[in-house]
N, C-alpha and C positions, 0 to 999 in steps of 0.2 A: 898545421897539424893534419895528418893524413885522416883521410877519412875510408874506413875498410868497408866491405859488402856491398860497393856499390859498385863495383865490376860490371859494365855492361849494359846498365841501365840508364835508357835518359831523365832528364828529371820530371816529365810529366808523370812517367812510370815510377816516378818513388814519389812524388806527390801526390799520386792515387794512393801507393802505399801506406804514406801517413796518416792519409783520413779513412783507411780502413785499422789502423791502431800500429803502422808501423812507425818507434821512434829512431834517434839516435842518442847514443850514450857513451861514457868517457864512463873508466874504473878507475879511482885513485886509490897511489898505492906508496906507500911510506919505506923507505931505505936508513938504515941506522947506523953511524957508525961511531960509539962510545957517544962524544960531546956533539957530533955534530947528526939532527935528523934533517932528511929531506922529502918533501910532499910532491908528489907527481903525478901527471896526467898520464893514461893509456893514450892509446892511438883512439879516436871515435870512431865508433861500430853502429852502423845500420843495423837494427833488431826490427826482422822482417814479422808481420800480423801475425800471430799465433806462433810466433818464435822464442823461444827462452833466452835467456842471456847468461844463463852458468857456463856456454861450452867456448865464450868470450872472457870470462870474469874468473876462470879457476887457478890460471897461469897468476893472473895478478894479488889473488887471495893469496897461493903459496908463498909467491915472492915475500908481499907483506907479512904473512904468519913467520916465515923465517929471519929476515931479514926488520923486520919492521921494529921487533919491542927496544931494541939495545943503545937506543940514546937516551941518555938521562938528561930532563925528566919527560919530554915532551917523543920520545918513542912508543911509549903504550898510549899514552894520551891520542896522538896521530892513525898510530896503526888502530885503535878502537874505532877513531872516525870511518878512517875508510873500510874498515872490514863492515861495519856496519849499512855505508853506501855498496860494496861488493853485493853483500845478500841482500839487498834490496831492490838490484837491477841497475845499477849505477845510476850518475848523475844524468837524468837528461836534459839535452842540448838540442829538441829537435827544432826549436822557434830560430834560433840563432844561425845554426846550417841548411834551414831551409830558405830561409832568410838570404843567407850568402849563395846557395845554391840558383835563384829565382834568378837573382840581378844579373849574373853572370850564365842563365842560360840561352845557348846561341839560337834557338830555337823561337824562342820567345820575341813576340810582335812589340818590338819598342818602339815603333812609330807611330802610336799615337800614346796619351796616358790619359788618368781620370782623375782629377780633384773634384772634389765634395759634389760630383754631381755631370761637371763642365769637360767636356773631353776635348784634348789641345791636341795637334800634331806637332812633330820635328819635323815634319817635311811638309809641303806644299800640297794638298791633295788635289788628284784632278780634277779642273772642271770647277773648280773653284776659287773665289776672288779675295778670299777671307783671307788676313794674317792670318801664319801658323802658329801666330803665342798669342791667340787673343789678345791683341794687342788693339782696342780701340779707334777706330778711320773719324779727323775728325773731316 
C-alpha cells in the first residue's frame, strides 16, 4: 500500500514528526453494488503536527455517501462504519508503518543492536577480541 506525504523526507525527519503528534492514517470507504458490498482501504496518508485530515478524507466520504448505501443489507451497515472512521480522522496506523519504515531505513546503524540491556555487533569491532554474537570463549 502506498504511503502519500512523505515525499522527500527521510525517516528521521518523520520520526521527529510523530513525536511531535504527526500520525498516519487509511480512510475506509464502502462500494455497493445491489447484493454485493465492498470494504476498502484508501492509500495511507501522513497527517503532518497541527495538520487536519478532511483535505485527505473528503474524496473518500463522497465516494462512500454515494456509492456506499446500495447493498443490501450490509451497505448502510458498512458505509455507517466508515463514515463514522472518515469524521474522526481515520484509522491510525502510525505504530505499524513506522514500524516498517525503521527496519528498512538505509540510514540507520544496523551494526550493532541492544537486547534487554547487552549490545551485540554483526560485525567484528575494531580492536577487539570479543565474539560478535556474544557467543561465550570457553
Amino acid at each position: 500500500m502506498k504511503v502519500k506525504n512523505i515525499e522527500g523526507l527521510r525517516v528521521s525527519e518523520i520520526r521527529e514528526m510523530v513525536g511531535q503528534g504527526g500520525k498516519f492514517v487509511y480512510f475506509p470507504y464502502t462500494i455497493s453494488i445491489v447484493l454485493a458490498t465492498f470494504k476498502r482501504p484508501s492509500s495511507i496518508y501522513f497527517i503532518r503536527p497541527g495538520e487536519g485530515t478532511f483535505r485527505y478524507s473528503y474524496k473518500h466520504v463522497a465516494v462512500n455517501g454515494v456509492l456506499g448505501w446500495w447493498g443490501i443489507p450490509w451497505g448502510p451497515i458498512y458505509t455507517i462504519g466508515a463514515m463514522y472512521n472518515q469524521f474522526s480522522g481515520g484509522k491510525d496506523v502510525t505504530q505499524a508503518v513506522m514500524s516498517e519504515l525503521i527496519q528498512n531505513d538505509p540510514e540507520a546503524n544496523t551494526s550493532t543492536y541492544n537486547i534487554n540491556g547487552t549490545v551485540s555487533y554483526n560485525t567484528q569491532p575494531q580492536g577487539d577480541s570479543q565474539s560478535p554474537y556474544n557467543v561465550p570463549r570457553n
